[in-house]
DSSP file (Angstrom, degrees, kcal/mol; ACC not computed):
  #  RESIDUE AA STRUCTURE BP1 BP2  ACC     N-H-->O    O-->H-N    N-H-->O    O-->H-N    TCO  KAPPA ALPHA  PHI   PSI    X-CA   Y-CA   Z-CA
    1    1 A X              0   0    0      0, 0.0     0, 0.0     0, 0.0     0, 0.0   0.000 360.0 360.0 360.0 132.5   18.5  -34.1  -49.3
    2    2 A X        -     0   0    0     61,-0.1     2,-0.4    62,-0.0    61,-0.0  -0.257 360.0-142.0 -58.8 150.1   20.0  -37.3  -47.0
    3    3 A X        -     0   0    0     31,-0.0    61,-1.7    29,-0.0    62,-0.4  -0.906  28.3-109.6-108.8 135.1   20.4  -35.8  -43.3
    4    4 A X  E     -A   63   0A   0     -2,-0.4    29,-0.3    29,-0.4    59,-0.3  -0.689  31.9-176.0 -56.6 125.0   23.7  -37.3  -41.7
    5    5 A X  E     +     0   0A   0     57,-1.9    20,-0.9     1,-0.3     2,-0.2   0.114  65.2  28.9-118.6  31.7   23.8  -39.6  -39.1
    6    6 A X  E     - B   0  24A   0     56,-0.3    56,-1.3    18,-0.2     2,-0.3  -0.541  54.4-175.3-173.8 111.7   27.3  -40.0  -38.4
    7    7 A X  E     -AB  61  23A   0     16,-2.0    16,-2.4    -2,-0.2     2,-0.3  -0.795   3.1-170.0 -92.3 138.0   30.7  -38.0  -38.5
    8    8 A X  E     +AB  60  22A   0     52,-2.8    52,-2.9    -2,-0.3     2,-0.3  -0.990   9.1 175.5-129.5 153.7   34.3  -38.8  -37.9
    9    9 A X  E     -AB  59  21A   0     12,-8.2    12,-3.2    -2,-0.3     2,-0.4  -0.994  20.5-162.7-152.6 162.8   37.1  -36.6  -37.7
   10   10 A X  E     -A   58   0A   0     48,-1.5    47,-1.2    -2,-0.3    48,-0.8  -0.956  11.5-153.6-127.4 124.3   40.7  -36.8  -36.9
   11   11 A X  S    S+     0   0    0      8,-0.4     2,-0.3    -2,-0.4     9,-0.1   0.579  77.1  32.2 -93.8  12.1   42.8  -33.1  -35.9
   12   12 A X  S    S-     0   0    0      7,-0.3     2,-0.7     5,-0.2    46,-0.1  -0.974  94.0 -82.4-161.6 174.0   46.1  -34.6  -37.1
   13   13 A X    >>  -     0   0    0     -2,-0.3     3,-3.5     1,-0.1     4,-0.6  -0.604  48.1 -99.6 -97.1 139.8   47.6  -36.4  -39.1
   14   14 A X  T 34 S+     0   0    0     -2,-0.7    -1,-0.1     1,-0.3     4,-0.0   0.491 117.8  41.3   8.4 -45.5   48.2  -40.9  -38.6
   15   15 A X  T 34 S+     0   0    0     -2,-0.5    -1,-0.3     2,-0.2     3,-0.2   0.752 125.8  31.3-109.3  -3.4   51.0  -41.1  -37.4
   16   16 A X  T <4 S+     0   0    0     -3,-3.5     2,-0.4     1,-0.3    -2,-0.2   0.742 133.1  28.5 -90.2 -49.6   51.0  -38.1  -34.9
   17   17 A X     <  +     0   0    0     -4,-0.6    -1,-0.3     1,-0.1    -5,-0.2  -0.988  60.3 164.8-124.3 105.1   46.8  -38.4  -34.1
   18   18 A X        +     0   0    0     -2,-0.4    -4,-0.1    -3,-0.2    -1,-0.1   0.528  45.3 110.5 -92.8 -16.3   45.8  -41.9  -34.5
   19   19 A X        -     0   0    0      1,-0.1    -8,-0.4    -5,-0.0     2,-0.4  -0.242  57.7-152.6 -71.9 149.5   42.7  -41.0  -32.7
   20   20 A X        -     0   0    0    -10,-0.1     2,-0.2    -9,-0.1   -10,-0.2  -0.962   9.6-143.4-147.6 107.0   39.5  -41.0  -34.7
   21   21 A X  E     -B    9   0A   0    -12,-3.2   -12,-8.2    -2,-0.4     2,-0.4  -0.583  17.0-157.5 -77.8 116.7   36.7  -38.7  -33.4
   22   22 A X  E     +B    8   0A   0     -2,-0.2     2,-0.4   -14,-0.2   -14,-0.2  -0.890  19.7 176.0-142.9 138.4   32.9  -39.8  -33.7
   23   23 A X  E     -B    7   0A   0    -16,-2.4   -16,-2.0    -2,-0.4     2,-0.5  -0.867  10.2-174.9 -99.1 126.6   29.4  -38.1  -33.8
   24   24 A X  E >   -BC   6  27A   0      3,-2.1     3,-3.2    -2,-0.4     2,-0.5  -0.959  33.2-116.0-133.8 141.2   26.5  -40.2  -34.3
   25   25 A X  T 3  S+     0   0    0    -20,-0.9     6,-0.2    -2,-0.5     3,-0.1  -0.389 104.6  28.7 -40.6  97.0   23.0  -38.6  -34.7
   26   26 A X  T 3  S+     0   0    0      4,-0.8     2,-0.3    -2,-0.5    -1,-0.3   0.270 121.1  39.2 123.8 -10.9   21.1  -39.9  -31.5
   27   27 A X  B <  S+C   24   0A   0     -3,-3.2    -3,-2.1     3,-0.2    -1,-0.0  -0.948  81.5  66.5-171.1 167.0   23.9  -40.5  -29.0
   28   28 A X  S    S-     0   0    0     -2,-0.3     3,-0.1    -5,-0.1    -3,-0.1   0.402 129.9 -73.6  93.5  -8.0   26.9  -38.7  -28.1
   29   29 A X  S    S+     0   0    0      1,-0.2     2,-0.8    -5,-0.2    19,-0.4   0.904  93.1 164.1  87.7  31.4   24.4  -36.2  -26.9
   30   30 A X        +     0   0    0     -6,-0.4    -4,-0.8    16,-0.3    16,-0.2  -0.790  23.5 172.5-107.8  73.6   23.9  -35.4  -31.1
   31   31 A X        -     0   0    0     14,-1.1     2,-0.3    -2,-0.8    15,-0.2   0.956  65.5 -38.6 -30.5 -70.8   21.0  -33.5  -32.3
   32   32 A X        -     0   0    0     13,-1.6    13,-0.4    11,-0.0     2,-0.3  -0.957  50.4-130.1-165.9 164.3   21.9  -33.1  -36.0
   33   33 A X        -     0   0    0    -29,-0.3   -29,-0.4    -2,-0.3    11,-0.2  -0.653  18.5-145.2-154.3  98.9   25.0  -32.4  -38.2
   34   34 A X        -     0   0    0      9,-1.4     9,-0.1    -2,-0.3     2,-0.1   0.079  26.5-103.0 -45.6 157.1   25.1  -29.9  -40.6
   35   35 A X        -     0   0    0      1,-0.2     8,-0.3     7,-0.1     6,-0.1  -0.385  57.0 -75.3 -56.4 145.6   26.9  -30.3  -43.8
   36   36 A X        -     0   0    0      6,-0.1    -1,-0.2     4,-0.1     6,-0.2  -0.238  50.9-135.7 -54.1 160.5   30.6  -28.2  -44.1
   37   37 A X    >   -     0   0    0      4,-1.0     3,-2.1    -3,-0.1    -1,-0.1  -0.239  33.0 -79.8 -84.6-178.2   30.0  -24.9  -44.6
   38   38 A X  T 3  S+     0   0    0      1,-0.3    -2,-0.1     2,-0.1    -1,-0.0   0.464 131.4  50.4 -88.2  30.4   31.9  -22.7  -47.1
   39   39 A X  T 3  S-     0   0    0      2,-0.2    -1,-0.3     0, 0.0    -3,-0.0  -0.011 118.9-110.8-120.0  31.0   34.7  -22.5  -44.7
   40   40 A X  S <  S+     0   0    0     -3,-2.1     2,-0.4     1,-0.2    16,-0.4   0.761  73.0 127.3  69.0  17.7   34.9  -25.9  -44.2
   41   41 A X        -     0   0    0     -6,-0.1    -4,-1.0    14,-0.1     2,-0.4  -0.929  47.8-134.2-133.1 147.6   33.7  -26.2  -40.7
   42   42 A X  E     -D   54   0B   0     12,-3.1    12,-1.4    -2,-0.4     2,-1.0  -0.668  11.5-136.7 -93.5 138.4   30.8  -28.7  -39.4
   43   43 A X  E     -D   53   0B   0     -2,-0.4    -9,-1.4    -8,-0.3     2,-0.9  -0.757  14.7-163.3 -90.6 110.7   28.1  -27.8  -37.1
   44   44 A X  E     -D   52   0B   0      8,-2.0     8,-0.6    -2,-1.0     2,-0.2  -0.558   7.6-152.1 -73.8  65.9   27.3  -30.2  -34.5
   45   45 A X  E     -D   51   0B   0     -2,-0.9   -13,-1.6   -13,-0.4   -14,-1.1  -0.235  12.6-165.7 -54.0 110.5   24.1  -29.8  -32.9
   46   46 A X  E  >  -D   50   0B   0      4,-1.4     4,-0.9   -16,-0.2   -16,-0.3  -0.801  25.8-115.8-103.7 136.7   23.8  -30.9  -29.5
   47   47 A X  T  4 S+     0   0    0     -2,-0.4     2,-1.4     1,-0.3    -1,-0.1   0.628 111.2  65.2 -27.3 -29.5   20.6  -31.6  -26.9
   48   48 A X  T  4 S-     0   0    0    -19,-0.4     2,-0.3     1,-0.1    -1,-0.3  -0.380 118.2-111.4-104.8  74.7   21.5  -29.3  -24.9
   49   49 A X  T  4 S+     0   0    0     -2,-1.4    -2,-0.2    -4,-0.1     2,-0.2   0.489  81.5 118.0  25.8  23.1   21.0  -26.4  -27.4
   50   50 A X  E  <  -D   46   0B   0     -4,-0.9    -4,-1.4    -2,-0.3     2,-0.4  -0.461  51.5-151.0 -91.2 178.4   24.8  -25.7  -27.7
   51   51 A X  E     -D   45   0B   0     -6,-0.2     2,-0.4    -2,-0.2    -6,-0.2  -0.941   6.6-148.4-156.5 121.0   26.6  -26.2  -31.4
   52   52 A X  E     -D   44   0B   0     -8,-0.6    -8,-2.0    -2,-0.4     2,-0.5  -0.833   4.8-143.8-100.7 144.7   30.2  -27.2  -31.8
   53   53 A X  E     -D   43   0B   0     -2,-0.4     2,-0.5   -10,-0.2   -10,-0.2  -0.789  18.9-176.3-111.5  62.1   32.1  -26.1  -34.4
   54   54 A X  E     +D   42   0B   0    -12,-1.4   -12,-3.1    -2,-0.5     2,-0.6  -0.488  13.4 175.6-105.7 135.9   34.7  -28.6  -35.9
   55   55 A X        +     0   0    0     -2,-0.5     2,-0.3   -14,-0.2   -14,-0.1  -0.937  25.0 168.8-107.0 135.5   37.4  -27.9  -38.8
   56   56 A X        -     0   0    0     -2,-0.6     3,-0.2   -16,-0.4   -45,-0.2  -0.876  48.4-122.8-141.9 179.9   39.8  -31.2  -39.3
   57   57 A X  S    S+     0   0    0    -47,-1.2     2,-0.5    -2,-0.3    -1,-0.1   0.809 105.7  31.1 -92.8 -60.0   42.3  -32.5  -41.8
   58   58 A X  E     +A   10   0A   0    -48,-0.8   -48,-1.5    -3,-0.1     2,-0.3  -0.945  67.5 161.1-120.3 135.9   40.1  -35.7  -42.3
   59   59 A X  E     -A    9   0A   0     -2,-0.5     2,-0.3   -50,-0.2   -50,-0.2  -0.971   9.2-178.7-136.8 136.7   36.2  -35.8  -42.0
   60   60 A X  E     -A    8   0A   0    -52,-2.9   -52,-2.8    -2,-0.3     2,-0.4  -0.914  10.0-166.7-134.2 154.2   33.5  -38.8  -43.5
   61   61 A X  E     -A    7   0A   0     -2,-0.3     2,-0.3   -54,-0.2   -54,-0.2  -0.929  11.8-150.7-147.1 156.5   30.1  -38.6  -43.1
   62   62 A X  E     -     0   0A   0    -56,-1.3   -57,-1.9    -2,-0.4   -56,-0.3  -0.966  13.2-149.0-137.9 119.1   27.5  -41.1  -43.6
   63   63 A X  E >   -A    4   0A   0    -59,-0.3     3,-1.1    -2,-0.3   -59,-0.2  -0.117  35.2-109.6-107.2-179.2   23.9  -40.0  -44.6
   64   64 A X  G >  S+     0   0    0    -61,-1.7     3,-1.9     1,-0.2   -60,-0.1   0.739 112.7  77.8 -88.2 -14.2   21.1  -41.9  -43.6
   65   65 A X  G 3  S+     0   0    0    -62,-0.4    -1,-0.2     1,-0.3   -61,-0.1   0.781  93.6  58.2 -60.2 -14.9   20.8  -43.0  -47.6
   66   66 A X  G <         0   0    0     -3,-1.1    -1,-0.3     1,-0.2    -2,-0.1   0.252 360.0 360.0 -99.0  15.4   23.6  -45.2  -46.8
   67   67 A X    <         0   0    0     -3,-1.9    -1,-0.2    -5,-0.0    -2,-0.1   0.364 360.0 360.0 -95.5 360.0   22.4  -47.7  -43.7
């Protein structure tokens, strides 16, 4: 299976939150980044052994099959 190396996510929608939030495997302090779960929410592994949890309205990922 392709491993992700890059997320964006956005918590609202355009025209309230234009801002567009990004994880990229290898900086940003970015371990790994699981696939959603079956609640919809991504895990974000970070170097320093913590894991963030993010649910959004819009999310892309880009697997490494795609570089």
């Amino acid at each position: 299976m392709d491993e992700i190396i890059s997320f964006e996510f956005s918590n609202g929608s355009k025209i309230l939150d234009s801002s567009i939030y990004e994880y990229k495997v290898g900086k940003e302090s970015a371990a790994k980044i699981d696939l959603p779960d079956s609640n919809g929410f991504v895990a974000v592994h970070k170097d320093n052994n913590k894991t963030e949890y993010i649910k959004a309205p819009y999310m892309k990922f880009c697997t490494d099959s795609h570089v």
